[in-house]
Every structure is written in structure tokens, then in C-alpha cells.
C-alpha positions as CSV (number, residue, x, y, z in Angstrom):
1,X,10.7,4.1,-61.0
2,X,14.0,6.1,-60.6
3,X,13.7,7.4,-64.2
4,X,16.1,10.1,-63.9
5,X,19.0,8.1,-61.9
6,X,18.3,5.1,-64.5
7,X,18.1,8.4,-67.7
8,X,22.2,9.9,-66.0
9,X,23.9,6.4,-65.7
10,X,22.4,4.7,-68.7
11,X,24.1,7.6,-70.4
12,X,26.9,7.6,-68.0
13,X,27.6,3.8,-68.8
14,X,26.7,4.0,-72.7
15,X,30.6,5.4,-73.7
16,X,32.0,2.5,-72.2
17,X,29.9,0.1,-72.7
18,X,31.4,-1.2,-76.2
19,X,35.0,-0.2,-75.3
20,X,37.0,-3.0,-76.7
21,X,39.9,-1.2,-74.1
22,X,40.0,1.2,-71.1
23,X,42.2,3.9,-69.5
24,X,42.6,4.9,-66.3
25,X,41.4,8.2,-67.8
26,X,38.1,7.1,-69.2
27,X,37.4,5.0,-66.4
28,X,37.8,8.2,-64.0
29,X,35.8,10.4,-66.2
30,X,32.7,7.7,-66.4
31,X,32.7,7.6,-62.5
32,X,32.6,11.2,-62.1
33,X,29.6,10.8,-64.1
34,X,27.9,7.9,-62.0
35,X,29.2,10.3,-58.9
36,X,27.1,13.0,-60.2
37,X,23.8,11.2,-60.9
38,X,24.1,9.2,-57.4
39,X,24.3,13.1,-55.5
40,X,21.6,14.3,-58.0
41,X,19.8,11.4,-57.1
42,X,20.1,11.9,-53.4
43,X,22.5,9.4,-52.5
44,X,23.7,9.9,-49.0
45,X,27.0,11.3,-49.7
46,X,29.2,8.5,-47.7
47,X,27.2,5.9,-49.6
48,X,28.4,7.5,-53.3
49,X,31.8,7.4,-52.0
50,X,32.3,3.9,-51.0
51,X,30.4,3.0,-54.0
52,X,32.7,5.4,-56.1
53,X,35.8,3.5,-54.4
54,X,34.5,0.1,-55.2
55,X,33.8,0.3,-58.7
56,X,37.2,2.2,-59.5
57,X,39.4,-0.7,-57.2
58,X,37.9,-3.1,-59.4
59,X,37.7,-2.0,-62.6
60,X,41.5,-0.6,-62.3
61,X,42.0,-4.3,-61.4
62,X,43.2,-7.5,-63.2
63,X,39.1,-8.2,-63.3
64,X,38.4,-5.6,-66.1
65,X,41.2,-4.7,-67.3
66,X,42.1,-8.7,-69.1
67,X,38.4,-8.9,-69.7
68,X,37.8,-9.8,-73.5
69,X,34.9,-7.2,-72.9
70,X,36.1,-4.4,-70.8
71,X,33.4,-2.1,-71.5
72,X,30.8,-4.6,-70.8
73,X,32.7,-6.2,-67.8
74,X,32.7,-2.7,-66.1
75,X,29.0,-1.7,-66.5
76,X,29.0,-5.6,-64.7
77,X,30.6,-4.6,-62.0
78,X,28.6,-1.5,-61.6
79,X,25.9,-3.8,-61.2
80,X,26.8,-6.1,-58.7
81,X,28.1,-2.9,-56.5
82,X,24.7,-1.1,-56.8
83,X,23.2,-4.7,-55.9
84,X,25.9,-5.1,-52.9
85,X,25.0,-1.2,-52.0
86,X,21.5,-2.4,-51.9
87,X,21.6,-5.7,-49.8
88,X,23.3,-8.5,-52.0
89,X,19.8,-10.8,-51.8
90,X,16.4,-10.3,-51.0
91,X,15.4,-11.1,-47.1
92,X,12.1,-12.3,-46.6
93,X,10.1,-12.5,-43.2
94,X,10.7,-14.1,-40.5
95,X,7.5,-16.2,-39.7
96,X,8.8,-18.9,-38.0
97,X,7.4,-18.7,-34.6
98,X,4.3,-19.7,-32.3
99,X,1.3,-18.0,-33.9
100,X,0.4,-15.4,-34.0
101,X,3.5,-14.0,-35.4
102,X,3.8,-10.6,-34.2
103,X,4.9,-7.8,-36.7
104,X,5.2,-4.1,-35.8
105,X,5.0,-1.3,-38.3
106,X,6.8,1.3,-37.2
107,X,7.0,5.2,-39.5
108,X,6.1,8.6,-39.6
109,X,3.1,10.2,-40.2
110,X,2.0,10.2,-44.0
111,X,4.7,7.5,-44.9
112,X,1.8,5.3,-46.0
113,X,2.1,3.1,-43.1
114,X,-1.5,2.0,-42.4
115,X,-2.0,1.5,-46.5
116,X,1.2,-1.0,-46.0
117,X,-0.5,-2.9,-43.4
118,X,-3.0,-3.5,-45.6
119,X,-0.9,-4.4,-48.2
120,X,1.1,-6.1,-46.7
121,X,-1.8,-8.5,-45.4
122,X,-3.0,-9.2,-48.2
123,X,0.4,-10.2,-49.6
124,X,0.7,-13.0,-47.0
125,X,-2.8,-14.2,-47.5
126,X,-2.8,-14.5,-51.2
127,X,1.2,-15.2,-51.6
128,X,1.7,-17.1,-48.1
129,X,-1.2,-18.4,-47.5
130,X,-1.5,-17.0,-43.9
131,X,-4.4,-16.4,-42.4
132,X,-4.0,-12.7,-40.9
133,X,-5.5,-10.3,-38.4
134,X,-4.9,-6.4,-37.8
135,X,-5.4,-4.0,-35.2
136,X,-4.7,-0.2,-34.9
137,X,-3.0,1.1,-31.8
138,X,-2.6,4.6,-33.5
139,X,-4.8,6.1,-30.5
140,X,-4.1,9.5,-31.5
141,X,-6.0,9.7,-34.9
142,X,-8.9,7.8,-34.3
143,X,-9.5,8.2,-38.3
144,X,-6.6,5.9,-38.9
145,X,-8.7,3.3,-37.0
146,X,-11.7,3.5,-39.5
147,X,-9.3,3.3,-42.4
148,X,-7.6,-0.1,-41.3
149,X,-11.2,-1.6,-40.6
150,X,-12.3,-0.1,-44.2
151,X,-9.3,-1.6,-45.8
152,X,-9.2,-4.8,-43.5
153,X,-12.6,-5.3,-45.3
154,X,-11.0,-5.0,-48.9
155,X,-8.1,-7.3,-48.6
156,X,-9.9,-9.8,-46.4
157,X,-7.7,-9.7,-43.0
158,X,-9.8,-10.2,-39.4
159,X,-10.0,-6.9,-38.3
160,X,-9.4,-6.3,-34.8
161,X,-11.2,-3.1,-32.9
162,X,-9.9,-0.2,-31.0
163,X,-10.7,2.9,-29.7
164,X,-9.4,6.2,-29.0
165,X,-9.4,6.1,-25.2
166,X,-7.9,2.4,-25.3
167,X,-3.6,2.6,-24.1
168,X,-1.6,0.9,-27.2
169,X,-0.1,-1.9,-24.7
170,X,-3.5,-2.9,-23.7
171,X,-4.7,-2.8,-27.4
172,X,-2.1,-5.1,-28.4
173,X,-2.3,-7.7,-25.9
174,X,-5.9,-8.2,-26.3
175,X,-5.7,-8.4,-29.8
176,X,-2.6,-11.2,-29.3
177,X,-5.6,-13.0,-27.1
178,X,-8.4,-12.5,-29.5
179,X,-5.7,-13.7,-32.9
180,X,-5.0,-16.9,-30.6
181,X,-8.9,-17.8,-30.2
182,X,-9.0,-16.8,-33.9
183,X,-6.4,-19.5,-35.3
184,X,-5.1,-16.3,-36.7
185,X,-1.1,-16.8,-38.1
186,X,0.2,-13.2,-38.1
187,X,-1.0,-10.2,-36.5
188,X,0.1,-7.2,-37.4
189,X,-0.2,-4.1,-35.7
190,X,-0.3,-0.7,-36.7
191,X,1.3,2.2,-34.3
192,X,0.9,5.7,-34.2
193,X,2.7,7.9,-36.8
194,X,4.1,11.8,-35.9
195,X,5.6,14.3,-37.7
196,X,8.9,14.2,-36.5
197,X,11.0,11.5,-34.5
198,X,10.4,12.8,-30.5
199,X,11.4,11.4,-27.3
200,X,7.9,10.5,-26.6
201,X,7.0,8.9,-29.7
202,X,9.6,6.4,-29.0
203,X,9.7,5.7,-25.7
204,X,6.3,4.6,-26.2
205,X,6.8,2.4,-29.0
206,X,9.8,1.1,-27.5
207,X,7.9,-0.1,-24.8
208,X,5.1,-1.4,-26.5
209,X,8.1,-3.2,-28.6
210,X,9.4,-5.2,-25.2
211,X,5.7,-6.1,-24.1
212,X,4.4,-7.8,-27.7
213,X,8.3,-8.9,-28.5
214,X,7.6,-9.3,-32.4
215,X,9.2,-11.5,-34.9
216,X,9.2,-8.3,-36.9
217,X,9.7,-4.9,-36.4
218,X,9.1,-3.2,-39.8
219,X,10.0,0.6,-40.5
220,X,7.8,2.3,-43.2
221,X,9.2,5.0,-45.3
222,X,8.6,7.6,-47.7
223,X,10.9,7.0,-50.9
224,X,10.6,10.4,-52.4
225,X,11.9,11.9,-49.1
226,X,15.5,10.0,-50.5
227,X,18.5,10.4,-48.2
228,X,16.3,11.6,-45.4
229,X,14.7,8.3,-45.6
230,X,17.5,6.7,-44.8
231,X,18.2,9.2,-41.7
232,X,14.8,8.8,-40.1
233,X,15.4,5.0,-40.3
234,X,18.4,5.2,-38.4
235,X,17.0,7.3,-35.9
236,X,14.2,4.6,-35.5
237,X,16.5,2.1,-35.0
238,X,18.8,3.7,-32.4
239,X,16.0,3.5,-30.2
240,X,14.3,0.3,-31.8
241,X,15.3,-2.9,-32.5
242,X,14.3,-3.2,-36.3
243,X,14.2,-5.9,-38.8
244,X,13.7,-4.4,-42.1
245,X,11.9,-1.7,-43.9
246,X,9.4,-0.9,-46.8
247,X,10.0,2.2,-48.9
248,X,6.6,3.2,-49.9
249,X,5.7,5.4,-52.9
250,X,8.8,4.1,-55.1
251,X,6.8,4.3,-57.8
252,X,6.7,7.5,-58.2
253,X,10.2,8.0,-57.2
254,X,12.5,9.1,-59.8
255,X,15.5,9.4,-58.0
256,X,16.3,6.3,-55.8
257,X,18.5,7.7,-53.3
258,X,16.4,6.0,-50.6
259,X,16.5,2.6,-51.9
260,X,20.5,3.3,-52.2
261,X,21.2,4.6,-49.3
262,X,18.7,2.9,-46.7
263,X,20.9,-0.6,-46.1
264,X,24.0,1.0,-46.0
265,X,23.2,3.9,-43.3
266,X,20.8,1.5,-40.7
267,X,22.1,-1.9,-42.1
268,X,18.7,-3.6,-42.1
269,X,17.3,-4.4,-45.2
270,X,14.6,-3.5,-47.5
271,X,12.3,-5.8,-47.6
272,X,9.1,-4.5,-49.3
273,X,8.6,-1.5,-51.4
274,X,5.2,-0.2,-52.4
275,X,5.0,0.7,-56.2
276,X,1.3,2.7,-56.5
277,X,-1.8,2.9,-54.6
278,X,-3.9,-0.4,-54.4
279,X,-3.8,-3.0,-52.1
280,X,-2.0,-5.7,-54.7
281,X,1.1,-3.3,-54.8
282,X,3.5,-4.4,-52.5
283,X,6.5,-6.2,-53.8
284,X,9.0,-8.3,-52.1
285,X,12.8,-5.9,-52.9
286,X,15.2,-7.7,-55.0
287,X,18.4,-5.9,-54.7
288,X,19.8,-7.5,-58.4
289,X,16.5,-7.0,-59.8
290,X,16.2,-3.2,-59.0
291,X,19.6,-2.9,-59.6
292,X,19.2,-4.1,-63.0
293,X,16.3,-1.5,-63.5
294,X,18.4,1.0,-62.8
295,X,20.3,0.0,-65.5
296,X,17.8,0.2,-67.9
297,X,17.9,-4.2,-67.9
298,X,14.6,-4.2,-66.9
299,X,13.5,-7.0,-64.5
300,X,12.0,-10.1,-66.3
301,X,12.1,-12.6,-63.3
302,X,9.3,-9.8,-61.6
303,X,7.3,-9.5,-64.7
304,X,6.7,-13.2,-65.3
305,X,5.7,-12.8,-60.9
306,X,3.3,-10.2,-61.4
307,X,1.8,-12.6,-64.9
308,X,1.3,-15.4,-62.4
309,X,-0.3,-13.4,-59.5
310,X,-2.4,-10.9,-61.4
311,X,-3.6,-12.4,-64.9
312,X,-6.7,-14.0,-65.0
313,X,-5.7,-17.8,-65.9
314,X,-9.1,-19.0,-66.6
315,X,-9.7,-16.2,-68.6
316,X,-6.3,-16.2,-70.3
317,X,-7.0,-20.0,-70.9
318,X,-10.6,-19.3,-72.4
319,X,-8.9,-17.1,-74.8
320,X,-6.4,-19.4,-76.2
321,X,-8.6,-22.3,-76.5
322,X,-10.7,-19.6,-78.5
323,X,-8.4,-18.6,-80.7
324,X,-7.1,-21.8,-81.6
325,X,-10.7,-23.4,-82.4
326,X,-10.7,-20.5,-84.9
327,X,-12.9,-18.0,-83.3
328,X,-12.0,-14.4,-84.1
329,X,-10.6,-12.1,-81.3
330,X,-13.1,-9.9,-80.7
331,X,-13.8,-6.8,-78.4
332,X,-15.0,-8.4,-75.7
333,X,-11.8,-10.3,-75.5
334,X,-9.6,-6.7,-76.0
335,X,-11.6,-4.8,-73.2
336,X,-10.7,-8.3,-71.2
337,X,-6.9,-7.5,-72.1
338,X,-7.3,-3.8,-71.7
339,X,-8.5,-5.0,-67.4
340,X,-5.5,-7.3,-67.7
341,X,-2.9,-4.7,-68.6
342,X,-3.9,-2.3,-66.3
343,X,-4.4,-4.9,-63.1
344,X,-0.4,-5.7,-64.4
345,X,0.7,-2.0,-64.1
346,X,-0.3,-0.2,-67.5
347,X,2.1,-0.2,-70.2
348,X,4.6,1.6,-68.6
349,X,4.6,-0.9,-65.9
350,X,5.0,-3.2,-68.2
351,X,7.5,-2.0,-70.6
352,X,9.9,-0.9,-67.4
353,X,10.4,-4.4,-66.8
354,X,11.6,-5.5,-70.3
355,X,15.5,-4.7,-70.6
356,X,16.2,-2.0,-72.8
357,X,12.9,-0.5,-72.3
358,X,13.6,2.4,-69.3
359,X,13.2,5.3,-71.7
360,X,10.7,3.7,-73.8
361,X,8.4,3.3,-70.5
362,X,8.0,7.3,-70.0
363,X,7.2,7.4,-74.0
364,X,4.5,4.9,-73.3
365,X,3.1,6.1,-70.3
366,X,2.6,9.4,-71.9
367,X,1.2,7.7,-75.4
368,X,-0.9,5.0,-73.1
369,X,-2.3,5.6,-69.5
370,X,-4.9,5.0,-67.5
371,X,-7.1,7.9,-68.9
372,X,-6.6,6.8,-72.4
373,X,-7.2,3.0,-71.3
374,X,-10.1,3.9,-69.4
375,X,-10.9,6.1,-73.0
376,X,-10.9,2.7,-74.6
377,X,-13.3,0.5,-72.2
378,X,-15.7,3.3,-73.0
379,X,-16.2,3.2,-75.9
380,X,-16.5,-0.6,-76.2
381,X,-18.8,-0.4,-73.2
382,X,-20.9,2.4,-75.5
383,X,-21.6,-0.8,-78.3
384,X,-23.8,-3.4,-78.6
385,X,-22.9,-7.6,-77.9
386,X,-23.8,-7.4,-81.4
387,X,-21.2,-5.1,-82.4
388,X,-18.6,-6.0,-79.9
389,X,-18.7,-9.4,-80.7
390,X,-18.2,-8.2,-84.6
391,X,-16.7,-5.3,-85.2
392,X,-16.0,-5.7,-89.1
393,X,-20.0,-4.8,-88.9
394,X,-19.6,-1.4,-87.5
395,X,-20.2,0.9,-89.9
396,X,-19.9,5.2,-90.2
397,X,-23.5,5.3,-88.7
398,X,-22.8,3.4,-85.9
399,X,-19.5,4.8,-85.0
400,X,-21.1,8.0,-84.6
401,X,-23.4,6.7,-82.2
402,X,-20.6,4.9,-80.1
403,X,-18.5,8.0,-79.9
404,X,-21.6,10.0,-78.7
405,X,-22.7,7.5,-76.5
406,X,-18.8,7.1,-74.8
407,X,-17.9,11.3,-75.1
408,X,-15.3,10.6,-77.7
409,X,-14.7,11.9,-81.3
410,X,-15.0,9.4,-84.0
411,X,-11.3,9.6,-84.7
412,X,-10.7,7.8,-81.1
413,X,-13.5,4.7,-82.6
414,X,-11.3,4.3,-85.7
415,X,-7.8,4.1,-83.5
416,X,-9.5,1.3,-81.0
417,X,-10.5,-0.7,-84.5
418,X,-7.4,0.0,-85.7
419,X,-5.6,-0.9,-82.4
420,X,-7.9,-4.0,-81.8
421,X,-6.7,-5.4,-85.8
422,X,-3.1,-5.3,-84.4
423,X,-4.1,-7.1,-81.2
424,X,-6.3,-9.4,-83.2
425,X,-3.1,-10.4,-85.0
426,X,-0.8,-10.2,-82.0
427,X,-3.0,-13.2,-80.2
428,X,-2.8,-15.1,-83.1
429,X,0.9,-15.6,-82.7
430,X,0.5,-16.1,-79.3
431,X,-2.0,-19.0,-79.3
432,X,0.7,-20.9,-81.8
433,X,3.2,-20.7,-79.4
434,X,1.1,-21.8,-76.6
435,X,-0.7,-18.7,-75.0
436,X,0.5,-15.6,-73.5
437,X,1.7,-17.0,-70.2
438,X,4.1,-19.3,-72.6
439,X,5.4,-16.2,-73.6
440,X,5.9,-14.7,-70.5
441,X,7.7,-17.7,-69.0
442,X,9.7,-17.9,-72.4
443,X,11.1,-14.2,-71.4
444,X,12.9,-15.8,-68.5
445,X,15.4,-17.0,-71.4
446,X,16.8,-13.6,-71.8
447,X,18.0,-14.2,-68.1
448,X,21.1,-15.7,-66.7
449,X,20.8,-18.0,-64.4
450,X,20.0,-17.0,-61.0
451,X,18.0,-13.9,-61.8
452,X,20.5,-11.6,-61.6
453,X,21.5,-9.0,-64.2
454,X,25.0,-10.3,-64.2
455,X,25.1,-12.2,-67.2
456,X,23.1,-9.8,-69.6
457,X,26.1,-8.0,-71.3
């Protein structure tokens, strides 16, 4: 996530980092650089330059210059501007209101908005503990009505129908009616998308905006499309009263100039951001947090999140007990941490959240991905219980029947032996120290406190 903006500042930032004193020249040569990588990274160009300002008014000031750290107190301060530029804190929803709480999602076509209804359901079922209905009122793509029901299905939300010939106004009140009967908490509602902003497009949503009068009025957004982003969200919300958005797709965004640029062009706040395809991945946007991956500090206070959502705990507990009883780690358990790794984001995912890690990331992802991974549970799913349950047994023989068995070469059954050794001794360690969500948790030591990357210097 915004590899190449995190890649020019990282370097930007590196030659004054460990400055025991700076000038008033090095100090302007590093922010040309950070000006540079914020326009390269499709920054809207009024948001660079009060960023630009900021940073050099403070760190010509008392503030860095008397530091005992200079170097380091200025890559601080870079922080807590790209934090400030971003939205100082993260804002949650605003649920507080007779049920059902009413929240609009509002975007263009293709911005992911109807995935993000889905995801965004299943967030506040499994993180809130709301109990949550949907309904399309896209009557112009009766396709996007199907999809909701199919992925109202996967993430367990009451599914509301609608058809094509239905008005949106009507669709939404009767589905208000039908979440009261239901007990239902929140209903969201899904509204048509189009390719451009157009006078119709919102006069219609405005109104159905006054009618339903939401306690949320969310603005979907395509990351990758940066500044442009930012543009179409102001245009929404000259016309639209909204609350906050979700930048979609960030995960494959390598530049950021959406997430920098959204707050300070419309003023609301990011409040979501969708980083990759399924339904689990939505997360709530920490402005210190992302600014801190920027940074290459990675984001420890999200990791540990993710560890406590999407690791299996009974499984994770099995293990443990396992190991420390003495029982060998065996493949079984490794295709059981191979699921794990992937449901917490692949390597990559994993490694981009560890500070110091940004660059190390892309030279996992392209070492380990989901191919390879998949690779792996292959070939452990082309053995026996026998021989998965003890794999010092498997012998030349039978490694030529896994690898024929799995399509792989023989080389690849040696590397996951190999690879399943190192993990063997790797869980080891971990059951002494009480488990892998001990270690996880024990992470949160390389934070200062409050979560923010302000202390790590």
C-alpha cells in the first residue's frame, strides 16, 4: 500500500534522519524532495503546499532546531503533519440513533460501492455486534441487485428485495418498515452509481437523502484514481450532505494521493478503506497509523487487530498446548498456518505492518504469494495422514509421488520440508513464550503510547 510514495520519502527522509545538526539548506533540499514524491504521488497540488509550509515553519523553528535529535525530531514532525493532513484521529460511525440506523452509500460506478456494503456489514456484525439489513435501490442495473443478495448471503446481513421497476424512495421506505419489524440495527442502503457526476444523478440522491434522513451518508471512492478522488468527493458533497468516505482498492494503490488529499479538499473524513477483495477487508482509517506506513514504521497496533479478528484462537490454542506436551509440529499444523497467513494478508501483508519492513514487503510478496502458498497446500494435500503427520518418513519414493500427485517438481517437496523444519523450530520458541498471540501482543512494546508513530525515532 503506497509503495512508491513510502520508496521517495523513506529515501527523502533517510539523509536527515541521523543529522546530529541541520541547515536551513539541507532542510530545504529534503522538502523539495518530499515535494516531489507528494506531486508524483498525486497529491492535489494545494494540499503539497500547505503541507510543504508546515513542515519547513516548524522545523526552521525552536522545536527542531534545540532538539538533541534534530534529524530524528524532523522526520517526527513529518509525521504528525502527514497525520494532521490526513485527519488527526480516526472517526468512527455515528450509530447512536432510533434503529434502524440509516446509512447511505453514495459513489460512482465501479468505485466498489456495493462490495463495500457488503463489507461494511459484515464489519458491524462481527466487530459491532449489529444486527444489519441491506437493500439495493440501484434501479438502473438490475445486476447490482443480485450481487448484494449474493453477497448479503456471504456475510450474513438480512437481505432486503427490490426490483428494477420499483422508484429508489419507495424502495427505501419500505425497507426502513420491513428493518423495524425485523429488530434490524442498521440498514444500509445501496444507491445507483454513474459514470460521471450529472445533475440527475444527484438531484435524485439528494432527494432520496431528505426522505430516509441517515445518520450516515458515506462516499465510496476509488483510491487509484488519487487526486481525482478527492475532486469527485467534493463534488458529491456540494450537493450532499456527507459524513465521511471509504477509499476502496488502497491496496493496490501505490501512490496515496487520495488518502492525502481526500480530508483536506471535502473536509470529511476517511473513515474506511478497503485493502483487497473479500468481504473481511475493510478497515477502520487511522490517520497516525497510515501515516506511519508511509513512513516505512509499519503499523503494529493494526497487526495485533487483524491477529485478534482473523486467527483461529481455538486452533492457535490447540497448537500451543501441542507443542508444549511435546508433540512434534507437523504438516497438518503448517498447512493450518499456511490458511492462517493468508486469512491475515500473505506475507506481504504481514511484513508491511512491521516497522522497517516497507521494502522488505514487495521482496516478500514476490518470494511468497498466494500462488506459491496455494503451491504449498498442494502438495501437503497430495500426502497421506500418515505422511503428513510424519514427515521425517517421507522418503525419495514417496516425494516423487507427492510432486506428481500435486503438479510440482520434486525440488518444490524438498523446499516445503525444508521450510516446514524452520517453522517446526520457530513454534518451539513461541510455545515458551506463551503462544503466537503472546507474541503478537508483545509487538505492541515497540509502540509508544497512544498508538501513534510519534515516539518511534
Amino acid at each position: 500500500m503506497f509503495e512508491n510514495l513510502s520508496d521517495r520519502l523513506s529515501d527523502s527522509l533517510k539523509k536527515v534522519r541521523g543529522q546530529a545538526k541541520l541547515s536551513d539548506e539541507n532542510i530545504k533540499a529534503t522538502l523539495r524532495e518530499v515535494r516531489m514524491a507528494l506531486l508524483e504521488a498525486d497529491v492535489a497540488l494545494p494540499v503539497v503546499k500547505g503541507f510543504v509550509e508546515q513542515v519547513r515553519s516548524r522545523a526552521l523553528g525552536q522545536e527542531v532546531m534545540r532538539s538533541l535529535t534534530p534529524g530524528q525530531e524532523f522526520v517526527r514532525v513529518v509525521s504528525d503533519e502527514l497525520t494532521r493532513v490526513m485527519g488527526e484521529q480516526s472517526q468512527g460511525l455515528s450509530l447512536n440513533a432510533q434503529p434502524p440506523a440509516v446509512i447511505l452509500m453514495a459513489g460512482l460506478q465501479g468505485a466498489g460501492k456495493t462490495t463495500s456494503v457488503a463489507k461494511l456489514s459484515r464489519y458491524l456484525s462481527e466487530r459491532e455486534k449489529k444486527k444489519v439489513m441491506v437493500v439495493s435501490a440501484d434501479v438502473y442495473r438490475p445486476a447490482a441487485i443480485k450481487q448484494l443478495e449474493t453477497l448479503a448471503a456471504e456475510v450474513g446481513a438480512i437481505f432486503f428485495p427490490s426490483t428494477a421497476e420499483q422508484k429508489p424512495i419507495d424502495i427505501a421506505q419500505a425497507a426502513i418498515a420491513e428493518a423495524k419489524l425485523k429488530f434490524a440495527d442498521v440498514l444500509i442502503i445501496d444507491t445507483a452509481g454513474r459514470l460521471a457526476v450529472d445533475q440527475e444523478m444527484m438531484a435524485e440522491i439528494s432527494e432520496l437523502h431528505a426522505v430516509v434522513k441517515p445518520v450516515e451518508t458515506l462516499f465510496v471512492v476509488d483510491s487509484m484514481t488519487g487526486q481525482d478522488a478527492a475532486n469527485t468527493a467534493k463534488a458529491f458533497n456540494d450537493s450532499l450532505a456527507l459524513t465521511g468516505v471509504i477509499l476502496t482498492k488502497a491496496d493496490g494503490d501505490a501512490r496515496g494521493g487520495a488518502a492525502l488529499s481526500v480530508r483536506s479538499i471535502t473536509g470529511k473524513p476517511i473513515k474506511f478503506m478497503g485493502v483487497g477483495e473479500k468481504t473481511d477487508a475493510l478497515e477502520p482509517f487511522y490517520p497516525d497509523r497510515v501515516a506511519s506506513r508511509i513512513l516505512g514504521m509499519g503499523d503494529v497496533l493494526s497487526l495485533i487487530e487483524d491477529a485478534e479478528h482473523k486467527l483461529d484462537k481455538k486452533k492457535a490454542e490447540k497448537l500451543t498446548k501441542k507443542i508444549k506436551k511435546g508433540k512434534g509440529f507437523d504438516l497438518e499444523d503448517f498447512r493450518d498456518q499456511i490458511q492462517q497467513m493468508k486469512n491475515m494478508g500473505g506475507v506481504a501483508g504481514l511484513m508491511d505492518k512491521l516497522p522497517g519492513m516497507g521494502q522488505m514487503a514487495q521482496a516478500a510478496q514476490q518470494q511468497v504469494n498466494d500462488k506459491s502458498m496455494g503451491q504449498l497446500e498442494a502438495i501437503i494435500g497430495s500426502m497421506t495422514k500418515k505422511e503428513r503427520r510424519y514427515p521425517d518418513k517421507i522418503d525419495n519414493s514417496r516425494k516423487r509421488r507427492i510432486a506428481s500427485g500435486s503438479g510440482t517438481q520434486i525440488q518444490d517437496v524438498n523446499r516445503l520440508l525444508k521450510q516446514h523444519k524452520q517453522m517446526q523450530k520457530m513454534m518451539k520458541k513461541f510455545s515458551k513464550k506463551g503462544g503466537m498471540m503472546n507474541m503478537m501482543r508483545g509487538m505492541q512494546g515497540m509502540m509508544p503510547p497512544g498508538g501513534g508513530p510519534s515516539g518511534r525515532f
